[in-house]
PAVO-899323 format. One record per residue (C-alpha): residue in one letter; x, y, z. Coordinates in nm, 3 decimals. Each point is the difference from the previous one (the first is absolute). Example, Ala and Ser with C-alpha at 12.3 -4.5 7.8 and 13.67 -1.06 7.14 Angstrom:
2
('a'; (1.230; -0.450; 0.780))
('s'; (0.137; 0.344; -0.066))
END
This chain:
306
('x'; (-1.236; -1.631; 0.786))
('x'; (0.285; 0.154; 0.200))
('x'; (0.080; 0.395; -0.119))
('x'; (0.316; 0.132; 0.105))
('x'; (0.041; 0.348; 0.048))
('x'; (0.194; 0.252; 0.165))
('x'; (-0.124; 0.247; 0.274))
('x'; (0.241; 0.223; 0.115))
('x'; (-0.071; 0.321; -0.145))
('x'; (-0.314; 0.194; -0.055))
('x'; (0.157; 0.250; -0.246))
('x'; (-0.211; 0.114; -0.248))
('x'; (0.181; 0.313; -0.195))
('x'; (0.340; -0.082; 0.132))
('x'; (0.200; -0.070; -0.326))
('x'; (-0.108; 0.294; -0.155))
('x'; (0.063; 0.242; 0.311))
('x'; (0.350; -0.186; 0.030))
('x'; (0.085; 0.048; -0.362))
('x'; (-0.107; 0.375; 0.016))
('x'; (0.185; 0.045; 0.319))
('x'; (0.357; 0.198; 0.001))
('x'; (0.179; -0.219; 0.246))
('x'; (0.320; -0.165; -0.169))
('x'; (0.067; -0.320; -0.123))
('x'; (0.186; -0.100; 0.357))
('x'; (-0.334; -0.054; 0.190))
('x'; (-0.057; -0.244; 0.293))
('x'; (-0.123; -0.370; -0.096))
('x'; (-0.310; 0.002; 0.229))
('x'; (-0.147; 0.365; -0.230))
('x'; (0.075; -0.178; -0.305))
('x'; (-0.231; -0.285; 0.117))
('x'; (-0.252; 0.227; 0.158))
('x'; (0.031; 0.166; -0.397))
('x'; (0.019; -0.265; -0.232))
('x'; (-0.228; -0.352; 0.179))
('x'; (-0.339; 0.150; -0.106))
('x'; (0.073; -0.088; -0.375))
('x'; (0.233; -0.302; 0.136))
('x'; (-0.241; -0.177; 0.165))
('x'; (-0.211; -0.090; -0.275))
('x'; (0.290; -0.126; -0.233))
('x'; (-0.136; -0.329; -0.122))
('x'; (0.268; -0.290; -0.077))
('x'; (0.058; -0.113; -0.327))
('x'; (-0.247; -0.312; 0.005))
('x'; (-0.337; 0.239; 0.099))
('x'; (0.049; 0.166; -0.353))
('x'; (-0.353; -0.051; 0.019))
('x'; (-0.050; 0.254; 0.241))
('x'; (0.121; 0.273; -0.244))
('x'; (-0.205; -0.137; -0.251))
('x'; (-0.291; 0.049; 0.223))
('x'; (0.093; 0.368; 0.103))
('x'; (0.026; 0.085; -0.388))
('x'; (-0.318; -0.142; -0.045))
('x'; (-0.172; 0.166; 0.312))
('x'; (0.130; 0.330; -0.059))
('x'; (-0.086; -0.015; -0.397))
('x'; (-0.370; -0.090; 0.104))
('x'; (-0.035; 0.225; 0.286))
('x'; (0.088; 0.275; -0.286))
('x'; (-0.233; -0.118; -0.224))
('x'; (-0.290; 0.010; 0.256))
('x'; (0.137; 0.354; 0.082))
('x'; (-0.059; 0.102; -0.366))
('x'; (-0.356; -0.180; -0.076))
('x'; (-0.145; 0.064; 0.353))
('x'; (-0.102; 0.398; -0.077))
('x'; (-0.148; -0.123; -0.326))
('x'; (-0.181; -0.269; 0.171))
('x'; (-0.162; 0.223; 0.230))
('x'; (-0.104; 0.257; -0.251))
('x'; (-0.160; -0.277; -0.172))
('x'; (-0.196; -0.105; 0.311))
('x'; (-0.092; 0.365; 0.018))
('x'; (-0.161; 0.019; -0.340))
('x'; (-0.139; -0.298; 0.024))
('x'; (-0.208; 0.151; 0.267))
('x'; (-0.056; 0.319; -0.122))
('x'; (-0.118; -0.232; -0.336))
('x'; (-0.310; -0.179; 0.152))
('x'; (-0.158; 0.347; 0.116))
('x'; (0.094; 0.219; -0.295))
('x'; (-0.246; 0.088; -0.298))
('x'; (-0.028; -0.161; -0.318))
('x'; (0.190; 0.289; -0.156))
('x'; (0.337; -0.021; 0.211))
('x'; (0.001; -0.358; 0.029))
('x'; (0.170; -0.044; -0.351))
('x'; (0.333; 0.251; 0.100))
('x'; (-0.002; -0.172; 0.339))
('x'; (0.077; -0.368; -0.194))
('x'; (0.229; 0.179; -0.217))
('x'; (0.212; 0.134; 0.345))
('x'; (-0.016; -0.392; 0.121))
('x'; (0.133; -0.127; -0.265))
('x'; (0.322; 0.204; -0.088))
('x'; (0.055; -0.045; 0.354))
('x'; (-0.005; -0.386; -0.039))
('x'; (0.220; 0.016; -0.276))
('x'; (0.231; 0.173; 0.174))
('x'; (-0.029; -0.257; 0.282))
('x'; (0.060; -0.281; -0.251))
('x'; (0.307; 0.188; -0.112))
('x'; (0.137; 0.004; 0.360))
('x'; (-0.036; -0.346; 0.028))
('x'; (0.183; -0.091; -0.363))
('x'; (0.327; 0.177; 0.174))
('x'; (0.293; -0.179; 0.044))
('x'; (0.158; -0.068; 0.331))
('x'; (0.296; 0.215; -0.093))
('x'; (-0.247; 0.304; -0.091))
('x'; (-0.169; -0.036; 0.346))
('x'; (0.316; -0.034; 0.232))
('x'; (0.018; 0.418; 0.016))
('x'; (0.270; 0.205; 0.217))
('x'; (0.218; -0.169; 0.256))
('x'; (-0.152; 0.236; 0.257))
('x'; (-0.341; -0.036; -0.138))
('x'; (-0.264; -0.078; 0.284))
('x'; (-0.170; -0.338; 0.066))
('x'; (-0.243; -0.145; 0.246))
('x'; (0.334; -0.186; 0.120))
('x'; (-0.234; -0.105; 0.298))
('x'; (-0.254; -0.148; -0.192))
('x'; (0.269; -0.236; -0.203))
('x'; (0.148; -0.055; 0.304))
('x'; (-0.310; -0.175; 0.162))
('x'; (-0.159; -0.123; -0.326))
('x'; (0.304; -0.061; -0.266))
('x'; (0.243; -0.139; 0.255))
('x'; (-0.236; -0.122; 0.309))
('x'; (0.171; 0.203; 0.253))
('x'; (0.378; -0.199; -0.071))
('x'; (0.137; 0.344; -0.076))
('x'; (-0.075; 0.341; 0.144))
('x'; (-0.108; 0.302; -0.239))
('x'; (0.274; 0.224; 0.067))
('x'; (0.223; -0.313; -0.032))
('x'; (-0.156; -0.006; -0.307))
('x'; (0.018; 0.367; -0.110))
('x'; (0.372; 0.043; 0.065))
('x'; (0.074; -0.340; -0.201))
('x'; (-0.172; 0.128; -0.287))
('x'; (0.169; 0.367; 0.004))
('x'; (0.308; -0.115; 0.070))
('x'; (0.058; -0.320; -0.131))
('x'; (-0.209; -0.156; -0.270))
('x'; (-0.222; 0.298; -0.174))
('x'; (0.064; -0.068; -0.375))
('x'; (0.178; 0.355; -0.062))
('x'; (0.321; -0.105; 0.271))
('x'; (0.280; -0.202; -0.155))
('x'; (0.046; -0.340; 0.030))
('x'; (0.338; -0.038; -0.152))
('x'; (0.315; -0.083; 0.128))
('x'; (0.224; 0.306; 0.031))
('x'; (0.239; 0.074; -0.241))
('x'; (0.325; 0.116; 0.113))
('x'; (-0.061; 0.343; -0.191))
('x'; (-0.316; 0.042; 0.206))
('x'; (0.187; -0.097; 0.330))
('x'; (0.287; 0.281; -0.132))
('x'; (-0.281; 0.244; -0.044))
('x'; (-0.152; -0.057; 0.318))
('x'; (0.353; 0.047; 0.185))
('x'; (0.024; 0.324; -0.204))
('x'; (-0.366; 0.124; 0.059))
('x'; (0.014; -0.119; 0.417))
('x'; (0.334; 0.148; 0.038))
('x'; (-0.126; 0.358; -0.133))
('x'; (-0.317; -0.017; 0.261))
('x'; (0.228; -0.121; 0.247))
('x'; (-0.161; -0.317; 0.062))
('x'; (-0.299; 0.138; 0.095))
('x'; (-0.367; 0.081; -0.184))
('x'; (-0.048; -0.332; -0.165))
('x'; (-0.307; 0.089; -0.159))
('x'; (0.185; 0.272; -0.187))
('x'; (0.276; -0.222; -0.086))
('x'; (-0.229; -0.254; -0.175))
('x'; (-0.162; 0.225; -0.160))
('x'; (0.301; 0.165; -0.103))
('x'; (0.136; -0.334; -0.100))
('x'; (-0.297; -0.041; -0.265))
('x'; (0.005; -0.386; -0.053))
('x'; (-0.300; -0.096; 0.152))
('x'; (0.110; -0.106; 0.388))
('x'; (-0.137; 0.088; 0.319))
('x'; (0.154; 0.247; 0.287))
('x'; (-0.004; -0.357; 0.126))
('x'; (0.202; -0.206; -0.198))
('x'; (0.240; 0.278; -0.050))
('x'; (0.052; 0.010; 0.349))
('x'; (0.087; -0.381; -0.004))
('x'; (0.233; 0.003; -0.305))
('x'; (0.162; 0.258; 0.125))
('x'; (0.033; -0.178; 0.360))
('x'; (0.122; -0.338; -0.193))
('x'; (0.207; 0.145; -0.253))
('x'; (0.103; 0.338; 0.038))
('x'; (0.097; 0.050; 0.391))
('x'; (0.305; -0.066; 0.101))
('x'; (-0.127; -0.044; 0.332))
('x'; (-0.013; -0.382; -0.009))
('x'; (0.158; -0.167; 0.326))
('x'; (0.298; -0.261; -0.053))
('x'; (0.092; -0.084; 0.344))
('x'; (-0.106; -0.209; 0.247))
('x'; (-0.384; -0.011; 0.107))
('x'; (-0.114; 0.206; 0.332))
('x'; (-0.186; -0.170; 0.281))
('x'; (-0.270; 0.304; -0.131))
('x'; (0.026; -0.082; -0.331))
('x'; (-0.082; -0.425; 0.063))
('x'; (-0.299; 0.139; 0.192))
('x'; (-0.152; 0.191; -0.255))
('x'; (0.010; -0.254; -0.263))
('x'; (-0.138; -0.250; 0.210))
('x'; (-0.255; 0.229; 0.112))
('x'; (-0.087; 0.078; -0.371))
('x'; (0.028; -0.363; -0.091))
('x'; (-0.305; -0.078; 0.259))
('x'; (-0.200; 0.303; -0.122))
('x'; (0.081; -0.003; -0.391))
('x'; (-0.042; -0.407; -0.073))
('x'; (-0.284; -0.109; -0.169))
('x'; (0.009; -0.355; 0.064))
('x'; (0.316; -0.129; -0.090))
('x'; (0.074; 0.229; -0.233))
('x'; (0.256; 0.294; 0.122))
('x'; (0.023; 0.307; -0.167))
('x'; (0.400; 0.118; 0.039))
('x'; (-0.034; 0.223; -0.255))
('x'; (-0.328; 0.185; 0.137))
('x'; (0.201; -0.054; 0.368))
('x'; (0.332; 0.127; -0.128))
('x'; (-0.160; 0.363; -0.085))
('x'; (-0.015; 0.036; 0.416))
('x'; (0.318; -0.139; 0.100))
('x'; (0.189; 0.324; -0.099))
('x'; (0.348; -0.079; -0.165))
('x'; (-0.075; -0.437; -0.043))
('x'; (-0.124; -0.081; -0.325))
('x'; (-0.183; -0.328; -0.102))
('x'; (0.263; -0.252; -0.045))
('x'; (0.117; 0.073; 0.366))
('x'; (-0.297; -0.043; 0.131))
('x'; (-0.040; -0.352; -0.139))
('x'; (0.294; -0.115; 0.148))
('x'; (0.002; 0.151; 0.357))
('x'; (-0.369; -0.172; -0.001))
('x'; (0.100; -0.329; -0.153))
('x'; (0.352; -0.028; 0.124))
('x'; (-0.043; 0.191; 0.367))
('x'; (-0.333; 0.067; 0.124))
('x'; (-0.296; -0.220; -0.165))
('x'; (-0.062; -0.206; 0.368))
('x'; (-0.094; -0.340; -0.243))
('x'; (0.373; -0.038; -0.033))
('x'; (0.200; -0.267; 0.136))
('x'; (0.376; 0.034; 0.115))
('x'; (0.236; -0.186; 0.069))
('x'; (0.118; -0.362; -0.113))
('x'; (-0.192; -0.185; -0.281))
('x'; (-0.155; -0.335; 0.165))
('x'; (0.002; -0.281; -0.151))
('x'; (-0.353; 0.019; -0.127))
('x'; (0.120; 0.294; -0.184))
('x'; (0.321; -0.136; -0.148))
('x'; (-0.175; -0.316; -0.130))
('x'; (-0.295; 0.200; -0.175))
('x'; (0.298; 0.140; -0.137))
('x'; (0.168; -0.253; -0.133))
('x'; (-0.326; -0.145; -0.140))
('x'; (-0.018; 0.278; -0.243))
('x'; (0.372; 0.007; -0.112))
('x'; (0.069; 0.278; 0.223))
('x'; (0.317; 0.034; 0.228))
('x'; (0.045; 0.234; 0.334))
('x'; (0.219; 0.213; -0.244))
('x'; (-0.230; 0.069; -0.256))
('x'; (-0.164; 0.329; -0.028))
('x'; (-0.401; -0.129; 0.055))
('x'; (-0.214; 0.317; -0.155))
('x'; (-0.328; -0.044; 0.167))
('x'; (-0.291; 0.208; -0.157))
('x'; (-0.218; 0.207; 0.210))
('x'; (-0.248; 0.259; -0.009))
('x'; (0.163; 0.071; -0.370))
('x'; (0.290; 0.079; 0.134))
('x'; (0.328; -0.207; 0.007))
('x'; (0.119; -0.080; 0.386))
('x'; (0.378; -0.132; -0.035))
('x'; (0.129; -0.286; 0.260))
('x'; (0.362; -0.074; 0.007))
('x'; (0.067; -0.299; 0.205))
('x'; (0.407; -0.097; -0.001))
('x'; (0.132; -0.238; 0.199))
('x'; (0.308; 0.178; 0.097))
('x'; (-0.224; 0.292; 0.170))
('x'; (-0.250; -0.241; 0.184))
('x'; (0.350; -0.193; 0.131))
('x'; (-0.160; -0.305; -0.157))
END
């Protein structure tokens, strides 16, 4: 079983230090890495839905054992303290064992979604990392993805484009800055976090439009070799630290420019016949899937001179 994961930060408390910071909005690309990759690094892809499903449950039962584990021990202790007492405190000693049982049975009948607790509630995150997940996923990985991403209380759904006006609103009166405050502020359930990245997608008007920097192609490939997971790519994770790019031009200054798999140049005559074998002609647009993304080839005759 291969695991991919990425080591390049050690960060432990750096989203939340970054979000209570006071710098502006106009940082430097390499701090926002350093500020946002240790809840990043742990984002799962949409086919290891299983690995949520796993957190929820780990976190849920690592509650649970929280809550009956006091109990349990009290009844150990008067279980003890039962085989050496008299006759006459025996009977009040059964009656303390058993209301605690019952209140360990009642523990136990809870509900996942009565055990999940506070977002900042604490975990053995170590234990579930060696035990739940077999070491494949380190337990502050762990911790931020739960706090920041998929806790039960955070907001799952899509933004509307009052919430997006409200967030411009809120971020422009804090001057960009204190995202905790903003999200709270904004009151629909997201993260410092994801307010941070809708505003970054949606609200800046920093986005680039010109042509791509020698700086700028080395960055994304750099994050390309430390983000992928396989062969999946995560441009929208990638585009949060390529300051002023969003997703879509990241897809095609990898697919069209940079990915090294492609080939230049003049079709050969392999290619044309495969081609031709599936109805296709060099001036068709052929939409090849990849990574769930859509990489576009034109190939014209006129431009290849052919």
């Amino acid at each position: 079983m291969h695991v991919y994961r990425v080591h390049i930060f050690t960060v432990v408390c750096a989203l939340n230090r970054f979000m209570a910071s006071t710098i502006s909005f106009t940082f430097n690309v390499n701090f926002l890495c350093l500020s946002l990759f240790a809840c990043l690094c742990v984002c799962v892809s949409s086919g290891e839905t299983w690995q949520k499903t796993l957190l929820i449950h780990s976190v849920t039962r690592d509650s649970l054992r929280r809550l009956i584990q006091p109990k349990l021990s009290k009844v150990d202790y008067l279980s003890q303290k039962l085989s050496r007492a008299a006759e006459t405190d025996k009977q009040q000693l059964r009656q303390q064992m058993d209301s605690l049982e019952r209140d360990i049975e009642l523990f136990r009948a809870k509900k996942d979604n009565e055990l999940v607790g506070d977002r900042f509630d604490e975990h053995d995150w170590q234990k579930i990392s060696n035990i739940d997940f077999e070491g494949t996923r380190e337990a502050e990985d762990l911790r931020s993805f739960w706090q920041n991403f998929l806790h039960p209380s955070i907001s799952k759904l899509k933004w509307s484009k009052e919430e997006v006006h409200q967030l411009k609103e809120i971020s422009r009166r804090h001057e960009q800055r204190h995202w905790e405050t903003i999200a709270a502020e904004l009151g629909t359930g997201r993260t410092a976090f994801l307010c941070l990245q809708t505003f970054q997608r949606f609200v800046s008007d920093s986005l680039k439009h010109g042509g791509w920097t020698p700086d700028e192609d080395a960055l994304l490939r750099e994050l390309v070799d430390k983000m992928r997971i396989g062969n999946f790519i995560p441009y929208t994770q990638m585009s949060y630290f390529m300051e002023g790019r969003d997703p879509a031009q990241l897809i095609y200054r990898w697919n069209q420019v940079l990915d090294p798999s492609l080939k230049k140049g003049f079709w050969t005559k392999e290619e044309d016949q495969v081609g031709r074998g599936r109805g296709l002609d060099r001036t068709h647009l052929v939409v090849i899937a990849s990574d769930g993304f859509f990489t576009h080839y034109w190939a014209k005759n006129k431009s290849l001179g052919r």
